[in-house]
N, CA, C and O of each residue as an XYZ file, in Angstrom:
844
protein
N     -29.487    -20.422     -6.131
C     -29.365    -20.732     -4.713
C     -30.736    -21.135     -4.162
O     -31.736    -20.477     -4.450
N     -30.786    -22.183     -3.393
C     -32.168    -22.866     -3.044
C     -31.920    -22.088     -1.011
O     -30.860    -21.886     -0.419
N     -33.025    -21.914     -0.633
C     -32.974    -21.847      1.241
C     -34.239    -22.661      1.321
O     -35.266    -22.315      0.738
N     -34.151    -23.691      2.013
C     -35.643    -24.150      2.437
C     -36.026    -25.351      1.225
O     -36.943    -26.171      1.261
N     -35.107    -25.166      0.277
C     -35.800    -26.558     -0.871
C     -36.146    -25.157     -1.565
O     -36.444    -25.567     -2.686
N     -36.259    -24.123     -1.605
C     -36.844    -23.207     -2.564
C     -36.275    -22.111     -2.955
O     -35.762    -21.268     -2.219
N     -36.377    -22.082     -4.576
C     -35.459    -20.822     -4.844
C     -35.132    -19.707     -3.856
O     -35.878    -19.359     -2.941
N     -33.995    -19.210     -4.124
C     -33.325    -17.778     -3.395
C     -33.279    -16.931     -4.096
O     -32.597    -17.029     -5.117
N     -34.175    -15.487     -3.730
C     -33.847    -14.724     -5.418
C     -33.118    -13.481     -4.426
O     -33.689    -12.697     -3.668
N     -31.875    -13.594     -4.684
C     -30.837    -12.420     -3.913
C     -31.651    -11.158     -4.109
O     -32.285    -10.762     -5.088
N     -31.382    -10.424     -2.424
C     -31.750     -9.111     -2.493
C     -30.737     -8.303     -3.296
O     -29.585     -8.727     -3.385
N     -31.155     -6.984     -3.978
C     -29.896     -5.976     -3.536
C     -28.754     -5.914     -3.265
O     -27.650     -6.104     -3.777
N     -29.388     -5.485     -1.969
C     -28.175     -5.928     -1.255
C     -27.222     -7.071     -1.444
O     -26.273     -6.921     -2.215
N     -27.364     -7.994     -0.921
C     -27.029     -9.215     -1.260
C     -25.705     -9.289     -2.684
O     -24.548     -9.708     -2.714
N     -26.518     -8.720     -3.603
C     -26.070     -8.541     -4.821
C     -24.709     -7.853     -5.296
O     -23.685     -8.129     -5.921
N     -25.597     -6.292     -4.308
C     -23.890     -5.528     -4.575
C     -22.935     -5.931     -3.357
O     -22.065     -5.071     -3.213
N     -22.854     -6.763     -2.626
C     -22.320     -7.137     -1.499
C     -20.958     -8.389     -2.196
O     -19.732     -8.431     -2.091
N     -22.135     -9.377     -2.994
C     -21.425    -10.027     -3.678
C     -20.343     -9.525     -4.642
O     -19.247    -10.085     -4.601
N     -20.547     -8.522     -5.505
C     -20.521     -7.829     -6.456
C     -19.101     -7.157     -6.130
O     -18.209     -7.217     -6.976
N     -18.901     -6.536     -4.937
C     -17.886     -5.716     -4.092
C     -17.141     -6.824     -3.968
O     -16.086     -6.792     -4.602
N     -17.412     -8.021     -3.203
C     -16.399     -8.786     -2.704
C     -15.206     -9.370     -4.033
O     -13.977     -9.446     -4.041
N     -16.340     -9.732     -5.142
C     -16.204    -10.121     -6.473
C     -14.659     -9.105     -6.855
O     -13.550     -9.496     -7.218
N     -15.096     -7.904     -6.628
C     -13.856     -6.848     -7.611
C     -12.683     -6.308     -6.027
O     -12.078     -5.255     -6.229
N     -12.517     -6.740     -5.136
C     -11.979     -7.130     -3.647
C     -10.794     -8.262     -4.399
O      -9.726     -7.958     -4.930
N     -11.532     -9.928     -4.195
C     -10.652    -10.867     -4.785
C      -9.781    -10.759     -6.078
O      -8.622    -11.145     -6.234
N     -10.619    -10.137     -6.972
C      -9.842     -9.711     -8.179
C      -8.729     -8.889     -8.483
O      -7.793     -8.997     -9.276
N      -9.102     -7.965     -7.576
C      -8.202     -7.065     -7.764
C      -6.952     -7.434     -7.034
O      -5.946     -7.294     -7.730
N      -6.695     -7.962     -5.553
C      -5.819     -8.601     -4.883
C      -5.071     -9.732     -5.423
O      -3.963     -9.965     -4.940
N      -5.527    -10.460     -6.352
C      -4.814    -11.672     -6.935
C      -3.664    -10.565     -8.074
O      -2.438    -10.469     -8.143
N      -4.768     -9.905     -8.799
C      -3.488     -9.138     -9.847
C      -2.934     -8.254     -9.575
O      -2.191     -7.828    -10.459
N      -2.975     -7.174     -7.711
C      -2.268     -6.676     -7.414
C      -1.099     -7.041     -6.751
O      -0.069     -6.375     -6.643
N      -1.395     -8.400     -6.220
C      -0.280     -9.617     -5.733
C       0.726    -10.028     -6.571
O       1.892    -10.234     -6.233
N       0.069    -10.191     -8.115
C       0.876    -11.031     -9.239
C       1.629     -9.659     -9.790
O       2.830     -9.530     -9.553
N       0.988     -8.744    -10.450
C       1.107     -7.803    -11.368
C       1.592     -6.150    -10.896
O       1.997     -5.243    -11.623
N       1.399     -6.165     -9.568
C       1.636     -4.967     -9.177
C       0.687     -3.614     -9.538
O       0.192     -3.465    -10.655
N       0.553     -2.897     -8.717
C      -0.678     -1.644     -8.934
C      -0.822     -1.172    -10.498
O      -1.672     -1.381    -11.364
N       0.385     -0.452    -10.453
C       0.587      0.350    -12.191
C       0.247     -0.500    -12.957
O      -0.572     -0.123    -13.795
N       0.662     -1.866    -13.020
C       0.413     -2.851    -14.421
C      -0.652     -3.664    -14.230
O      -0.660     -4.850    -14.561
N      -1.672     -3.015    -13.645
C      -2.792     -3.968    -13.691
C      -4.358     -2.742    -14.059
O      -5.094     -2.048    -13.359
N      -4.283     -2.923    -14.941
C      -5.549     -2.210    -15.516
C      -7.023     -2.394    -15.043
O      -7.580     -3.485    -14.928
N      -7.657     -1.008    -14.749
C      -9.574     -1.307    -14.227
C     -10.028     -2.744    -15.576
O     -10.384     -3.855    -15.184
N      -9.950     -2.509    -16.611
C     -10.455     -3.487    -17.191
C     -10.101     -5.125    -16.952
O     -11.001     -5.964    -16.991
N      -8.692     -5.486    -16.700
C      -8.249     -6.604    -16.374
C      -9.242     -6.985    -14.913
O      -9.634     -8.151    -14.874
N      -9.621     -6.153    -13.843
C     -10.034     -6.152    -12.580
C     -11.706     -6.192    -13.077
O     -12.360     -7.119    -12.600
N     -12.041     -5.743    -13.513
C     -13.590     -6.026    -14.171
C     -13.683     -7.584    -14.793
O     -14.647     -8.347    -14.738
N     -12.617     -7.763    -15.286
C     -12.801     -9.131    -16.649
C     -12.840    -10.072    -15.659
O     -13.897    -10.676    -15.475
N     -11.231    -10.467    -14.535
C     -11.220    -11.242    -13.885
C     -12.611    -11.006    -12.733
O     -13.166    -12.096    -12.592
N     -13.160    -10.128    -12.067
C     -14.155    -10.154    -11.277
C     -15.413    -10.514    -11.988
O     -16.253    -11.217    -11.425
N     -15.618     -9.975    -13.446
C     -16.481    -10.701    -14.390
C     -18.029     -9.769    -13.697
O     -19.128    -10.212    -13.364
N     -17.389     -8.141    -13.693
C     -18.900     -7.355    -13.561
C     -18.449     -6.182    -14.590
O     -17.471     -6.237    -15.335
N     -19.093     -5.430    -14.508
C     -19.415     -4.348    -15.497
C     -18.353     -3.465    -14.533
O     -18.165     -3.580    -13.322
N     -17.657     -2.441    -15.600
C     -16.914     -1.512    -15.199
C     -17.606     -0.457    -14.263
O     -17.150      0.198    -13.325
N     -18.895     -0.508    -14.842
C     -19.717      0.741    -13.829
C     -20.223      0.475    -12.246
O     -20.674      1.229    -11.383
N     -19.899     -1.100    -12.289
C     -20.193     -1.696    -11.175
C     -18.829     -1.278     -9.945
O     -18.806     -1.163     -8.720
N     -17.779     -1.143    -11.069
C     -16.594     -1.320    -10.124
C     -16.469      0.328     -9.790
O     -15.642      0.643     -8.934
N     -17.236      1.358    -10.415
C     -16.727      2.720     -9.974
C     -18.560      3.058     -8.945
O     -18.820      4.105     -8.352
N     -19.380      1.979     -9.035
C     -20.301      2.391     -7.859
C     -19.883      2.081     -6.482
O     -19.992      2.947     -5.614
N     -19.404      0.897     -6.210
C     -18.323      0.704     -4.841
C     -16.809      1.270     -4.812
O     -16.171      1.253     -3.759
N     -16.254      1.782     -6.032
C     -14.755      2.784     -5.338
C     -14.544      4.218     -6.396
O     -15.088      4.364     -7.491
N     -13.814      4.971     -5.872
C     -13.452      5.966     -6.762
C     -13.201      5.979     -8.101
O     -13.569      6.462     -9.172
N     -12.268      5.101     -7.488
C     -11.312      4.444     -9.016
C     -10.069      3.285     -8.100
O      -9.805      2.840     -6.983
N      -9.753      3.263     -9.132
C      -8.533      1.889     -8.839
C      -7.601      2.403     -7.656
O      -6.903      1.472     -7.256
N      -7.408      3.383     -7.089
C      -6.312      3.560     -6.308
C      -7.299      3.390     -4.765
O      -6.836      3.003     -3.692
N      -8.574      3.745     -4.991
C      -9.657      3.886     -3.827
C      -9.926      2.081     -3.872
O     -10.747      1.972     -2.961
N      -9.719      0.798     -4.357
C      -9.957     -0.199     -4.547
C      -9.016     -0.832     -3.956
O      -9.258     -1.832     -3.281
N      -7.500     -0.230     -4.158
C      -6.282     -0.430     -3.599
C      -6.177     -0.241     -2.116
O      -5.523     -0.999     -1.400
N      -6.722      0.605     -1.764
C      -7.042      1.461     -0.045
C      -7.855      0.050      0.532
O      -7.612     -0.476      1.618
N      -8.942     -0.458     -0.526
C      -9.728     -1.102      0.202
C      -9.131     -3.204      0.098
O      -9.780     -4.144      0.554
N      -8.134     -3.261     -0.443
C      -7.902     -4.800     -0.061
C      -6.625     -4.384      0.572
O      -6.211     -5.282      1.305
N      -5.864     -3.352      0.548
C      -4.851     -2.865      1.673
C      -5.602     -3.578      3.154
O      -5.154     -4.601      3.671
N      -6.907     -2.756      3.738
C      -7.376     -3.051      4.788
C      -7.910     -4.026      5.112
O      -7.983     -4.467      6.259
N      -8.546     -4.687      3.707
C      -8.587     -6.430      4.286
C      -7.263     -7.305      4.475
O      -7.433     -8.356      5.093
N      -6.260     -7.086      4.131
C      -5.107     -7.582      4.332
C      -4.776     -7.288      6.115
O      -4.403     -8.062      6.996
N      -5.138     -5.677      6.138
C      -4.776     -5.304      7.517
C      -5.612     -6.719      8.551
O      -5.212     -7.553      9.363
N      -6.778     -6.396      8.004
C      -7.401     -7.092      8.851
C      -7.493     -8.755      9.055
O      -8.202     -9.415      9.816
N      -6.800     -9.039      8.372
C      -6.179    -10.324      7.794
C      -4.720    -10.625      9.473
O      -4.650    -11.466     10.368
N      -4.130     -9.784      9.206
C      -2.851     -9.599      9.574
C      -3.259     -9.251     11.349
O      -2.434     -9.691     12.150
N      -4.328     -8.587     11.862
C      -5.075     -8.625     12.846
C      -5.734     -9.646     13.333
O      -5.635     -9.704     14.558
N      -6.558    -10.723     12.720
C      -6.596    -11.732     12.742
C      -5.586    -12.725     13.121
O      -5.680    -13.331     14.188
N      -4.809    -12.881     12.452
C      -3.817    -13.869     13.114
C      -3.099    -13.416     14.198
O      -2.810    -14.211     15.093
N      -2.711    -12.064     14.266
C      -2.372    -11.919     15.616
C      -3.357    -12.244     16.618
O      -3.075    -13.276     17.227
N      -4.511    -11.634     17.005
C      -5.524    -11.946     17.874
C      -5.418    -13.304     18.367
O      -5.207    -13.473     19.568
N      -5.597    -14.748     17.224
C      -5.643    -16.201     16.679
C      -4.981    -16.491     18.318
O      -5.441    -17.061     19.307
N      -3.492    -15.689     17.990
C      -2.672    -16.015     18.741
C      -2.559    -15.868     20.317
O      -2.286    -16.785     21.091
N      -2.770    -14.795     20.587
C      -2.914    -14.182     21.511
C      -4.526    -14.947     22.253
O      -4.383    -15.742     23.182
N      -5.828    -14.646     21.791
C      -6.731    -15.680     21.986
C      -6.719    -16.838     22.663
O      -7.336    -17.170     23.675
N      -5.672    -17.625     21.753
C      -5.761    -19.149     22.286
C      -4.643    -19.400     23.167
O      -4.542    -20.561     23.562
N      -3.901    -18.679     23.505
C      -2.911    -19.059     24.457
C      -3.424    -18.779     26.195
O      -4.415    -18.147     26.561
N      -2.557    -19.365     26.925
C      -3.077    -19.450     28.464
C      -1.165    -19.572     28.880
O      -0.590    -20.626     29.153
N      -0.428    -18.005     28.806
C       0.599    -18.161     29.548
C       0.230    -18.381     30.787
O      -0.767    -17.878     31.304
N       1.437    -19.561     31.631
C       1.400    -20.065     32.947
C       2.028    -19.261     33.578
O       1.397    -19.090     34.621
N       3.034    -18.566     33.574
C       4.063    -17.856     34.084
C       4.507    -16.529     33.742
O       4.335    -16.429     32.527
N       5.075    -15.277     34.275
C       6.205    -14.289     33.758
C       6.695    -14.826     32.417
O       6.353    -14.217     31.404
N       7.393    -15.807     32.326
C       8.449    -16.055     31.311
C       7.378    -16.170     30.378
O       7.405    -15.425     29.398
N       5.957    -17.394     30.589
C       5.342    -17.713     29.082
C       4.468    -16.557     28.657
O       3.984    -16.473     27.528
N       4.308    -15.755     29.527
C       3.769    -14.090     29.052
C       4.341    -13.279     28.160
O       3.878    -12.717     27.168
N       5.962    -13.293     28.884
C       6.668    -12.314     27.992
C       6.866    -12.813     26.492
O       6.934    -12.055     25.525
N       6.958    -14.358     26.436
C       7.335    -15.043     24.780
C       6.112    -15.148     24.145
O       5.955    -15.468     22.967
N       5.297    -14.890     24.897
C       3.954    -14.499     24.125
C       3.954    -13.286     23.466
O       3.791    -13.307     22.246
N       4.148    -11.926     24.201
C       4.765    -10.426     24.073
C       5.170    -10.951     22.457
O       4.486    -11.159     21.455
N       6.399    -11.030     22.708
C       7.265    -11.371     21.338
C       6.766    -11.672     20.686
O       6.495    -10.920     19.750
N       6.134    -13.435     20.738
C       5.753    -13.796     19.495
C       4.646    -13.314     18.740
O       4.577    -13.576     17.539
N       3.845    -12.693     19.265
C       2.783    -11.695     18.650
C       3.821    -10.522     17.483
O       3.531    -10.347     16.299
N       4.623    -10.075     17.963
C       5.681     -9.258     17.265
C       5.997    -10.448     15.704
O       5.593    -10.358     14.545
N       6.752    -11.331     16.294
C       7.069    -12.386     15.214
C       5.679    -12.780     14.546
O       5.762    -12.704     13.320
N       4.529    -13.145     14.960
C       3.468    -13.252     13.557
C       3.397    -12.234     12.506
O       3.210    -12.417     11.303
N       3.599    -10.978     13.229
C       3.503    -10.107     12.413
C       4.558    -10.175     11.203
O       4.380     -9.966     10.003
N       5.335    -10.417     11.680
C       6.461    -10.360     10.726
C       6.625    -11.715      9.434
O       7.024    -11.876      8.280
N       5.953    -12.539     10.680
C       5.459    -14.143      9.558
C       4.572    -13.584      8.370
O       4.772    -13.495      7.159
N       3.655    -13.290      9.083
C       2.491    -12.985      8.079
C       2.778    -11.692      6.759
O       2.304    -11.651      5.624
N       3.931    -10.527      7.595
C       4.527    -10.009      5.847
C       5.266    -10.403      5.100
O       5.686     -9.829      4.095
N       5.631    -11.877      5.658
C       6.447    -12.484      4.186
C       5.662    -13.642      3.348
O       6.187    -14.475      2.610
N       3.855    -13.443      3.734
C       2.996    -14.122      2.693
C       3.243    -13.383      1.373
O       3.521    -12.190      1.498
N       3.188    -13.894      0.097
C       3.340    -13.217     -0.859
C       2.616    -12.181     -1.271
O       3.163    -11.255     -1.870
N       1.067    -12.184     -0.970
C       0.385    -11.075     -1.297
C       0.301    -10.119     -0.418
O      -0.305     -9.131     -0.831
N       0.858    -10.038      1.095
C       0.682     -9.404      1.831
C       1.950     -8.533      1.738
O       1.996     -7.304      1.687
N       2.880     -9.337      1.728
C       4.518     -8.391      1.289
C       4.541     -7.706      0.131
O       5.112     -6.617      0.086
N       4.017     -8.163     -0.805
C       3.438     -7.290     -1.813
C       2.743     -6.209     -2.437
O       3.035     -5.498     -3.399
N       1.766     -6.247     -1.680
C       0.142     -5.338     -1.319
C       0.704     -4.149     -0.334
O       0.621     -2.935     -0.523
N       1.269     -4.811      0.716
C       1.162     -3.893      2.375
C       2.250     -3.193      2.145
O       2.093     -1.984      1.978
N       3.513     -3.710      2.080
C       4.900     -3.385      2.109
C       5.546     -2.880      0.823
O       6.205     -1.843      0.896
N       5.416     -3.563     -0.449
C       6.064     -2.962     -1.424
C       5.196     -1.803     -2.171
O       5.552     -0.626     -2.233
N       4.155     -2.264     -2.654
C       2.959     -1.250     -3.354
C       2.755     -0.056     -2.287
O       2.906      1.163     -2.373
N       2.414     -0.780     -1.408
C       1.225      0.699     -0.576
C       1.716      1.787     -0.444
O       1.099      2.837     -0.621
N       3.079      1.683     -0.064
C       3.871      3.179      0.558
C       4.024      4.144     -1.060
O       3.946      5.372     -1.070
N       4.248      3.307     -2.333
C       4.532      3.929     -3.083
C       2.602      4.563     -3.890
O       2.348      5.733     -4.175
N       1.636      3.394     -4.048
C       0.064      3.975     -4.146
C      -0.377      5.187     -2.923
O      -1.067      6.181     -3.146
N       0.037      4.917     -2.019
C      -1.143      5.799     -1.219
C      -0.302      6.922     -0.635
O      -0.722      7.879      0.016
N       1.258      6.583     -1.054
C       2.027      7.877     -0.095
C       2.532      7.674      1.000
O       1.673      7.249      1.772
N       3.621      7.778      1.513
C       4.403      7.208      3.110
C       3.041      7.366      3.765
O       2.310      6.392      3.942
N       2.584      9.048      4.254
C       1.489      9.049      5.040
C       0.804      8.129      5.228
O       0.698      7.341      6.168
N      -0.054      8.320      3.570
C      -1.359      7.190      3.803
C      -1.052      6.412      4.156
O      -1.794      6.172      5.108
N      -0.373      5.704      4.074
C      -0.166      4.032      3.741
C      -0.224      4.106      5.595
O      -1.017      3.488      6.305
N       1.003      5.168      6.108
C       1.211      4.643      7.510
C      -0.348      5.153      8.375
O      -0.680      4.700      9.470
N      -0.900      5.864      7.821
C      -2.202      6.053      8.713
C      -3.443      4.903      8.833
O      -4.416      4.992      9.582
N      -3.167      3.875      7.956
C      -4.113      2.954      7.551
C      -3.170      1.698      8.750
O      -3.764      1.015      9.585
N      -1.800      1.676      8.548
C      -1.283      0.330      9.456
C      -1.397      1.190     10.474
O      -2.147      0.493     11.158
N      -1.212      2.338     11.229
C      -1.231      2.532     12.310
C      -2.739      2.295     13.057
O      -2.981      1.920     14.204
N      -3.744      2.698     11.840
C      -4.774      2.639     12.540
C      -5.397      1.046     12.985
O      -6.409      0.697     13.593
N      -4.474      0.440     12.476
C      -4.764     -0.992     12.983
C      -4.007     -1.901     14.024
O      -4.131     -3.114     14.197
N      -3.086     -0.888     14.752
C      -1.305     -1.147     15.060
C      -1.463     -0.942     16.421
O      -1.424     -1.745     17.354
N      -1.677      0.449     16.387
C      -0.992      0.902     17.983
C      -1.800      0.917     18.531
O      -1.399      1.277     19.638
N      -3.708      0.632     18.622
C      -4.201      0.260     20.102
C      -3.783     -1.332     20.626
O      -3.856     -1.917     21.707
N      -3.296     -1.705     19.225
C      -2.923     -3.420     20.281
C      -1.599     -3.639     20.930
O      -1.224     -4.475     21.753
N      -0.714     -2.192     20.046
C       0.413     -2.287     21.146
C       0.388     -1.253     22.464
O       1.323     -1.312     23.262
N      -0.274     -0.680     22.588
C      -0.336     -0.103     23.677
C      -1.228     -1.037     24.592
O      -0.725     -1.226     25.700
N      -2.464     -1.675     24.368
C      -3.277     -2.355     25.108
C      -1.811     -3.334     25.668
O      -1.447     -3.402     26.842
N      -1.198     -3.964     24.593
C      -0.372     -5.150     25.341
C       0.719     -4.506     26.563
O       0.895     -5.101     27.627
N       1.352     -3.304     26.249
C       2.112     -2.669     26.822
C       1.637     -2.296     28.065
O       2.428     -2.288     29.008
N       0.306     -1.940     28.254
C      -0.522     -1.134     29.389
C      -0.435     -2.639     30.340
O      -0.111     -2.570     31.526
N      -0.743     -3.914     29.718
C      -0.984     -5.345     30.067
C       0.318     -5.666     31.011
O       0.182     -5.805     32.227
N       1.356     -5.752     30.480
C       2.472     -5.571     30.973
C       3.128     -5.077     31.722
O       3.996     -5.673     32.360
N       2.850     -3.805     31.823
C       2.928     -2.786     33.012
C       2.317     -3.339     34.233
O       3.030     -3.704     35.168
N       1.034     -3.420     34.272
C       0.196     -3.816     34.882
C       0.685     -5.138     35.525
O       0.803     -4.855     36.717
N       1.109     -6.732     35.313
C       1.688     -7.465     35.646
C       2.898     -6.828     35.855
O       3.544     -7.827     36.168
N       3.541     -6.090     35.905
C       5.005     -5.739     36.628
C       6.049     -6.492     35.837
O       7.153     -6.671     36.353
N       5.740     -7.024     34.414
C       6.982     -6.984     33.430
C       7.582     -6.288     32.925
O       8.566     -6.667     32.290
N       7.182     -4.820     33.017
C       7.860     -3.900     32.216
C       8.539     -2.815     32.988
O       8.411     -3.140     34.169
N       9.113     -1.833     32.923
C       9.074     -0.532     33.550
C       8.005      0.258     33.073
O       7.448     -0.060     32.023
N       7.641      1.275     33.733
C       6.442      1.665     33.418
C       7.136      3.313     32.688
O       7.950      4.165     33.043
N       6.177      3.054     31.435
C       6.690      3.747     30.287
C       5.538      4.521     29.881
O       4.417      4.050     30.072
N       5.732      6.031     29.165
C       4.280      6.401     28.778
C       3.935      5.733     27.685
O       4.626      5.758     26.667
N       2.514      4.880     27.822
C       2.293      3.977     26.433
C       1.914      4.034     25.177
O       1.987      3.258     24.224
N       1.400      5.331     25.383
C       1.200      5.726     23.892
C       2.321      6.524     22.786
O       2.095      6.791     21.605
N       3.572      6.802     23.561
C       4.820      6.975     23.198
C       5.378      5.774     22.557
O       5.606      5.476     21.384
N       5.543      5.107     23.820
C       6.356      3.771     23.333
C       5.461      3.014     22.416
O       6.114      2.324     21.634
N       4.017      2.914     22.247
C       3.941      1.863     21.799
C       4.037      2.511     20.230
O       3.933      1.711     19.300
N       4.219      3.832     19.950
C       4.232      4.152     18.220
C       5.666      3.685     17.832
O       5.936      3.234     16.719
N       6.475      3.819     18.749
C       7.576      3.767     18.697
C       8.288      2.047     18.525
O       9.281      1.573     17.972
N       7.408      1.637     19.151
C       7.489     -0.159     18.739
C       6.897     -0.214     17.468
O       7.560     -0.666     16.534
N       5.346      0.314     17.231
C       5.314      0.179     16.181
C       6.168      0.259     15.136
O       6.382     -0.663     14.349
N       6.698      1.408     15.101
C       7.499      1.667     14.287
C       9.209      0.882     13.891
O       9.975      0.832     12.928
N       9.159      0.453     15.078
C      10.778     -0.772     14.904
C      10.416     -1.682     14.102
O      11.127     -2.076     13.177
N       8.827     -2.288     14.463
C       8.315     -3.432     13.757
C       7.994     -3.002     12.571
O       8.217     -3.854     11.711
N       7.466     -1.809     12.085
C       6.958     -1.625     10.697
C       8.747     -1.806      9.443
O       8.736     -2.349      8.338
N       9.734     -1.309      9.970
C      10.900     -1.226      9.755
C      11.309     -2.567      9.281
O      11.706     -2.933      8.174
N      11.088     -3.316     10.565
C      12.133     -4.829     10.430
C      11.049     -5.393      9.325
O      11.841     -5.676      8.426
N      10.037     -5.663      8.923
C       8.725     -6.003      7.988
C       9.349     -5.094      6.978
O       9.221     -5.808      5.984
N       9.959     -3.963      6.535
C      10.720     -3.441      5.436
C      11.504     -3.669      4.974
O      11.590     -3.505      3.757
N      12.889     -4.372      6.012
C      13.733     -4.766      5.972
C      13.916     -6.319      5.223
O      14.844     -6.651      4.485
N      12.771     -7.136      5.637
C      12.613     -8.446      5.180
C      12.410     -8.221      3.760
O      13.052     -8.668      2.810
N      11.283     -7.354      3.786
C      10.006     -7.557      2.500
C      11.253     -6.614      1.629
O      10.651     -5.678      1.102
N      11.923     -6.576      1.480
C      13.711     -6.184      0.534
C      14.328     -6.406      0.778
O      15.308     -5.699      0.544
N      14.487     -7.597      1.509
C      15.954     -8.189      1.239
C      16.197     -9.344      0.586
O      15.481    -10.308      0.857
N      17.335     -9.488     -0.480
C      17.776    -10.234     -1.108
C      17.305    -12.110     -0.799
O      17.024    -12.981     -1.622
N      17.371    -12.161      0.441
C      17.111    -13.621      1.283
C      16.322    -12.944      2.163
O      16.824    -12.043      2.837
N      14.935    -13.286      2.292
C      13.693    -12.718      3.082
C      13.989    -13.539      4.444
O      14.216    -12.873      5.453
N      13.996    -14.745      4.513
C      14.312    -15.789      5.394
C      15.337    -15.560      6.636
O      15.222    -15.553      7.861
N      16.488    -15.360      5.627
C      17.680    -14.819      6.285
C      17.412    -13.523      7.116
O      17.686    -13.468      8.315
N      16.912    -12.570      6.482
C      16.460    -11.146      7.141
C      15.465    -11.172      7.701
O      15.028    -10.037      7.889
N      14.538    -12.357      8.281
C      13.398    -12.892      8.877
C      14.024    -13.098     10.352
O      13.358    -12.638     11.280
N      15.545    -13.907     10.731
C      15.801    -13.832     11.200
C      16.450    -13.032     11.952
O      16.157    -12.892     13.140
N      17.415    -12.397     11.375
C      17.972    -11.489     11.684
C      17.186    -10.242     12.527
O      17.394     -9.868     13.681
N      16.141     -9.698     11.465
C      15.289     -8.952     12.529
C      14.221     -9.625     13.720
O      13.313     -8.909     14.142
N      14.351    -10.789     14.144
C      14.132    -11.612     15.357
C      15.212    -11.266     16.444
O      14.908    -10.916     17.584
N      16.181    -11.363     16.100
C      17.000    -10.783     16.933
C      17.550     -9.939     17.234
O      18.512     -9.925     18.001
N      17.014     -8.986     16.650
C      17.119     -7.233     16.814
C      15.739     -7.312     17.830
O      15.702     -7.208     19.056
N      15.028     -7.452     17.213
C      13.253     -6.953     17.686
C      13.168     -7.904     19.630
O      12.447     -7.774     20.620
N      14.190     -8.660     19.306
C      14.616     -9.628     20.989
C      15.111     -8.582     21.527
O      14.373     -7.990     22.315
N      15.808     -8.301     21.403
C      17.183     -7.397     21.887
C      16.283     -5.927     22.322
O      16.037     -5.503     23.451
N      15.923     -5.376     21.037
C      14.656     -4.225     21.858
C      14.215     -4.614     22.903
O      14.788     -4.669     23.990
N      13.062     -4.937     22.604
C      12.240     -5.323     23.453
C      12.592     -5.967     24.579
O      11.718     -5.805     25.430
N      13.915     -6.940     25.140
C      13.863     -6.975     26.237
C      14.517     -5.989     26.801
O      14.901     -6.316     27.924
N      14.836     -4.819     26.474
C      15.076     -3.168     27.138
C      14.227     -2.960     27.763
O      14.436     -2.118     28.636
N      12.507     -3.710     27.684
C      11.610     -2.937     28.538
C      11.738     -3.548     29.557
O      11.322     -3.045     30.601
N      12.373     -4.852     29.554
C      11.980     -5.959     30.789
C      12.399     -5.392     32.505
O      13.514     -4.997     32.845
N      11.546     -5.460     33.130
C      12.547     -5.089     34.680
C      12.763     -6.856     35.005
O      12.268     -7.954     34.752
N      14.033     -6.097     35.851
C      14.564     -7.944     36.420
C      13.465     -8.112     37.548
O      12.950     -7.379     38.392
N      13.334     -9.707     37.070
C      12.406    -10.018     38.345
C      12.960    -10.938     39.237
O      13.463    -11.977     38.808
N      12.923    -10.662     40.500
C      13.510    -11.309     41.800
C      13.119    -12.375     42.180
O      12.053    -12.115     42.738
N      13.314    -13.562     42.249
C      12.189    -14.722     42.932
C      13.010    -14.757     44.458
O      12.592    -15.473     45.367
């Protein structure tokens, strides 16, 4: 690597930074393809192409490696929601509330990517344990549904609900219908289907508005 026209001689840092990210990608491609159990520390060393001792100075072991592209996925899956939410400028009540929703629906887009339906939904609950698994999506979950919910309230779309109740409780419809897809026979088909369940909820919160 040149900076300036002149060699770059990586720090350290730098190094094991690379090094981490290196056994991150690796491990996610063959936990995507191959699934947790059938993918061996050595296969995850070969394809990352570092030393095995490298891969137990950044994680426990393979299940602590698993924890950690779980949460880049999370944060993956946070990302595009944000994306969304970010760049929009609802004009109205109505383009607010289909905003509401469709933040719900990315989510649900984004667990029928293959490595993410894979990784998040099929593997995790069975690697890390119902718990774990749900303490890692929650911890990435319910301040954005309560922030949106509190949002809502606040504009006078909703009834006013306690939000940190409801919003685990949304969470939780949504973590469901993302279960429901990510096993069913026709993902597509059950893509939809829970669109129109997760409609149907959710406009339970709506109060009628009068013009």
């Amino acid at each position: 690597m040149y900076v300036n026209g002149k060699p770059h001689r990586r720090t350290q840092q730098e190094r094991r930074k690379e090094t981490r990210a290196a056994l991150l990608r690796a491990a996610r491609e063959l936990f995507a393809t191959q699934g947790f159990e059938a993918t061996s520390t050595e296969q995850i060393v070969g394809t990352a192409q570092v030393t095995r001792g490298a891969l137990y100075h950044h994680f426990q072991d393979k299940r602590d490696l698993f924890r950690a592209v779980l949460e880049d996925l999370e944060h993956e899956i946070d990302a595009g929601i944000a994306a969304l939410v970010e760049n929009a400028r609802p004009r109205n009540a109505e383009e607010g509330w289909e905003l509401y929703i469709r933040a719900h629906l990315v989510y649900l887009d984004l667990t029928m990517r293959p490595d993410i339906r894979r990784i998040a939904l099929l593997e995790a609950p069975a690697v890390l344990g119902y718990e774990g698994w749900q303490a890692i999506d929650a911890a990435h979950a319910l301040a954005q549904h309560q922030q949106g919910l509190e949002n809502l309230m606040r504009l006078g779309l909703i009834r006013p609900l306690p939000p940190r109740a409801t919003a685990r409780l949304i969470h939780g419809a949504l973590t469901e219908a993302a279960l429901y897809v990510a096993h069913a026979p026709d993902p597509q088909s059950a893509r939809l289907e829970a669109e129109t369940a997760l409609r149907s909820l959710l406009g339970g919160l709506r109060l009628e508005v009068t013009v």
